[in-house]
N, C-alpha and C positions, 0 to 999 in steps of 0.2 A: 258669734263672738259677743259677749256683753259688753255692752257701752263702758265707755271710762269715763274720766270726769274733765278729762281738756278734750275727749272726740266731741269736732264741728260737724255738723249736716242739719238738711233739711231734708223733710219729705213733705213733696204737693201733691196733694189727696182731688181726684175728681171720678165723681163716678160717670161721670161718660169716657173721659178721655185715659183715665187710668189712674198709674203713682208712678211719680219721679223721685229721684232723689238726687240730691245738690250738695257739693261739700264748696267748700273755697276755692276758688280760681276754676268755675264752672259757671255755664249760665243752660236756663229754660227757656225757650222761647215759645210764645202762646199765642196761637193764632189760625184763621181759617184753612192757611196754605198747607198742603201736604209735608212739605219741608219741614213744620213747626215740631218743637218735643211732643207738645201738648195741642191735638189736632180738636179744635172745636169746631164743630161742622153745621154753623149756622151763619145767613146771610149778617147779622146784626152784629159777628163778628169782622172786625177788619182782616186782612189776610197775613200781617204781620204786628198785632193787637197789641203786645205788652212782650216785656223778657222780664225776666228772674233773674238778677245776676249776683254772686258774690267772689266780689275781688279779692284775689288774694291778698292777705293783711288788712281785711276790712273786717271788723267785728260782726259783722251782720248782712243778710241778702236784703237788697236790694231790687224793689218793682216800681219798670218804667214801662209807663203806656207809652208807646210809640207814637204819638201824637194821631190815635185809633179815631174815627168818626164819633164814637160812643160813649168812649170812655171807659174807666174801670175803677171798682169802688172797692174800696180797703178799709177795712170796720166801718164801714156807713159812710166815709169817707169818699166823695167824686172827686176823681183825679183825670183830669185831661193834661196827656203830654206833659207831666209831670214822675217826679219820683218819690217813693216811702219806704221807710226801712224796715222792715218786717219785725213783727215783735216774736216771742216763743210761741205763742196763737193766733193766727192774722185767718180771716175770714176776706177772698176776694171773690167779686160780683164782680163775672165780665158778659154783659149779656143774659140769657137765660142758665148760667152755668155757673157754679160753685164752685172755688178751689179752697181747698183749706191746708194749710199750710202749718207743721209745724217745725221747730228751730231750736236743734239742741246743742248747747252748750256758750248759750250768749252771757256775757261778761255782765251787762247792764241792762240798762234804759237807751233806750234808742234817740238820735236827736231827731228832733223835725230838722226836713227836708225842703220846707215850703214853704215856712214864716216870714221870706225875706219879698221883695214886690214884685223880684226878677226872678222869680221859681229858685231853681236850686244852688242857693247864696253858698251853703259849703263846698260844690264843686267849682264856681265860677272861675276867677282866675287863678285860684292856687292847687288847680286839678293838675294829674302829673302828664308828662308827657307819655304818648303812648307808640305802639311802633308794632307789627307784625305781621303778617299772611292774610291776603284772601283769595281764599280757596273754593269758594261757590258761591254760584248763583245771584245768591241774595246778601252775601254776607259785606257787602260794600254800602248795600243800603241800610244796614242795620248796623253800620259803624258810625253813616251819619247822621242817623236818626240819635244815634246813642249821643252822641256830642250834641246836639238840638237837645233832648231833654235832660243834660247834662249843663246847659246854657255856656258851653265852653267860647271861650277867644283863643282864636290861633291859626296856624297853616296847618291843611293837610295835604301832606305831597302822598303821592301815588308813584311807583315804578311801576310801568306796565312792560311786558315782554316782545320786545321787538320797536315799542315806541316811546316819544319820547314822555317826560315824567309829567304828570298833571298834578294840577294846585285847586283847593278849595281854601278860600281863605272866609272866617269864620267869627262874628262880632255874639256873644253873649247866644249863642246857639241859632244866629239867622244866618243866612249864606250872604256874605257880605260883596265876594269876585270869584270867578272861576275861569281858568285858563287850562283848553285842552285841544291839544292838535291845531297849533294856529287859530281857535276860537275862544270868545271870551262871554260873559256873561251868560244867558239860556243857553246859548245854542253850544257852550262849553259845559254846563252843570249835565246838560242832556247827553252829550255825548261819557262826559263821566261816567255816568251810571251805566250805561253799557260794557264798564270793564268788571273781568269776572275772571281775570287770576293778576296776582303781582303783588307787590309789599307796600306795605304805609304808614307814614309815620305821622304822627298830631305833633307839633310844637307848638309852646306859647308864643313863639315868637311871632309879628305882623309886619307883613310888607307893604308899604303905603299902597295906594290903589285908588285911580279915579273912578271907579264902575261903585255904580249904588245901587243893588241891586236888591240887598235888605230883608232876602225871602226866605221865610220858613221853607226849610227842603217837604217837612210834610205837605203842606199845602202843595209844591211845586208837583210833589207826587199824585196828589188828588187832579190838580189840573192837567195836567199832563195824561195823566192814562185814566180819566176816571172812567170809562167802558171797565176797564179791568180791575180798579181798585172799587167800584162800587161797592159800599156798605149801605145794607136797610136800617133806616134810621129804627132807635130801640126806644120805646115806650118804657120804663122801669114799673114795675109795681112798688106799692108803698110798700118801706120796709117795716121788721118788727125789730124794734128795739130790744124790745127781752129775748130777741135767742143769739142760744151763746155763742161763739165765733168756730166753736168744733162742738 
């Protein structure tokens, strides 16, 4: 079927891992793990590296490095745990691996994502509330990774099946309290991550809380399991300015 002129999509181009394609209210996610859309199968990858995502009703997709060991580089662009809005031609460097990405049917110009001190000033407190399913594995860790480079404030409550409801509550994308199964702080964030089916919802809303706890969930993750999350630190080679992004 030939393109129209309001059809949205992407397609991310790699010649090791393949083509994707992306329309609104989908995401990519790119990383060492088998799990990932996009499987790049080198140590210097982290094992849940960056996602692709575009929200429904959002003009344009959206890449956030998961707050990755390495990083990831968006038109020459180093972005650690950060986010960018993809333009009609984006060339990303994750590692020794190319993704080129293009993006049809964008209305505009994209705004920066990262101009403000606190990373990503347009999502901070006037991001929406969010609420749905998780249904695997890993998909809990990559809802609070997403609010971490999202830099959101708020509760996320958890229903889990059979017990009772858990809280992470959430200052500017650090884990501010956590309360799960009678436990609070670490030994409450730790047991969170261990759930891997039930519903959840983000609100802005914050319930006071004496616990200071303050901590980037990534890093928590790094500490916590780093036998398993180990990433080979990457050397980059110098880049060439003159080639073109496709």
């Amino acid at each position: 079927m030939a393109e129209t002129s309001t059809e949205r999509f992407a397609v991310i181009k790699s010649l090791e891992a393949g083509t994707k394609r992306l329309q609104p209210g989908e995401t990519v996610r790119i990383g060492r793990h088998h799990e990932n859309d996009l499987v790049l199968r080198d140590a210097v990858i982290s094992r849940f590296h960056a996602t692709i995502r575009w929200d429904k009703g959002a003009e344009r997709p959206v890449l956030y490095d998961n707050g990755s060991q390495n990083g990831s580089v968006v038109d020459g662009r180093e972005v650690h745990g950060g986010a960018v809005p993809l333009e009609a031609r984006t060339r990303i460097t994750i590692g020794p691996y190319i993704l080129n990405v293009e993006v049809h049917g964008l209305p505009g110009q994209a705004a920066l994502l990262e101009d403000a001190p606190d990373a990503v000033a347009l999502f901070t407190e006037q991001g929406p509330d969010l609420e749905g399913r998780i249904e695997s594995k890993d998909a809990l860790r990559q809802l609070i990774l997403r609010l971490e480079v999202e830099r959101r404030s708020g509760t996320l409550t958890l229903e889990r099946p059979g017990l009772e409801p858990a809280s992470l509550t959430l200052g500017a994308g650090r884990v501010m309290a956590a309360h799960c199964d009678g436990q609070i702080a670490l030994r409450a964030l730790e047991a969170v991550t261990k759930t891997e089916r039930g519903r959840y919802r983000f609100s802005r809303e914050l319930e006071p809380s004496d616990q200071a706890m303050n901590l980037w969930y990534s890093d928590f993750l790094r500490m916590k399991h780093d036998s398993y999350y180990t990433t080979r630190q990457w050397k980059r080679p110098p880049s060439d300015p003159n080639q073109p992004a496709l």
